[in-house]
C-alpha positions in Angstrom: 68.6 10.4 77.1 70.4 10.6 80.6 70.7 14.3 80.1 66.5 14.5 81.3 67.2 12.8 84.7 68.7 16.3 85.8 64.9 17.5 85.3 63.9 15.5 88.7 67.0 15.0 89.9 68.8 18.7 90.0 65.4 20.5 90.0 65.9 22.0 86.5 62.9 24.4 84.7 60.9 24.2 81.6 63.7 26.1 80.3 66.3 23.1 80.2 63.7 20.2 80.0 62.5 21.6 76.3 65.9 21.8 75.4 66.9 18.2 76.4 63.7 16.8 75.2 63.8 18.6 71.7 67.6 18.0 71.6 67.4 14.6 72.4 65.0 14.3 69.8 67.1 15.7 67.2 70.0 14.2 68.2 68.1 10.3 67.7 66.8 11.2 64.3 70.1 12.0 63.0 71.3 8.6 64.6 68.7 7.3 62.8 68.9 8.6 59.9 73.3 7.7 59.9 71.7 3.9 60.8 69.6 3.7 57.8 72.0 4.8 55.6 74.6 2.8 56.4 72.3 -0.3 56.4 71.6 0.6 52.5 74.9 1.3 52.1 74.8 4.6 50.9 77.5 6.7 49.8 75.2 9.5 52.0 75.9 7.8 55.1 78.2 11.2 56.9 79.2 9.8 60.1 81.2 13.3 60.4 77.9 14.8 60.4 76.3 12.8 63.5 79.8 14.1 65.4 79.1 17.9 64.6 75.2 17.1 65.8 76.4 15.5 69.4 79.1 18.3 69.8 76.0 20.9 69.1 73.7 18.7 71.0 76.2 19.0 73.7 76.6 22.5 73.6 73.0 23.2 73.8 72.4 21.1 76.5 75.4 23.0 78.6 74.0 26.4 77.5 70.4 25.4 78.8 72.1 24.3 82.3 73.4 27.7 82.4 70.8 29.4 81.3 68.3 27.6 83.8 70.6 28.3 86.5 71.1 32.2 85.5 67.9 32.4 85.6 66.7 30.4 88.6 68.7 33.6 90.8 
C-alpha cells in the first residue's frame, strides 16, 4: 500500500488517491482470497490469477498517475 504515499508526498488528486485506494483494495482481497485457498488446499488456488491482478493493478495505478498529471495542466 506504498503506492498512497504519492497522495502527500507528490501532491496527487482525488483522481489518483480513489484509484490507489480502490486498487489496493482489490488487489488484497485477491491475495486473500489466493491465501485461503491455498491454506485449504484447494485445487482453486490460481496463483496465475493474483499475477494478471498485480500487472492490472499496476497498470491502473500508472494510468491514474498519468491521468492526474494530464489533468493537473
Amino acid at each position: 500500500m506504498t503506492s498512497i504515499l504519492l497522495i502527500p508526498i507528490a501532491g496527487m488528486s482525488w483522481t489518483y488517491a480513489m484509484v490507489a485506494v480502490v486498487g489496493g483494495a482489490w488487489f488484497v482481497w485477491e491475495a486473500l482470497r489466493l491465501q485461503a485457498a491455498a491454506r485449504r488446499a484447494e485445487a482453486a488456488a490460481r496463483p496465475m490469477r493474483m499475477f494478471v491482478v498485480s500487472n492490472a493493478y499496476l497498470a491502473l495505478l500508472f494510468a491514474a498517475v498519468a491521468i492526474d498529471t494530464l489533468v493537473k495542466y
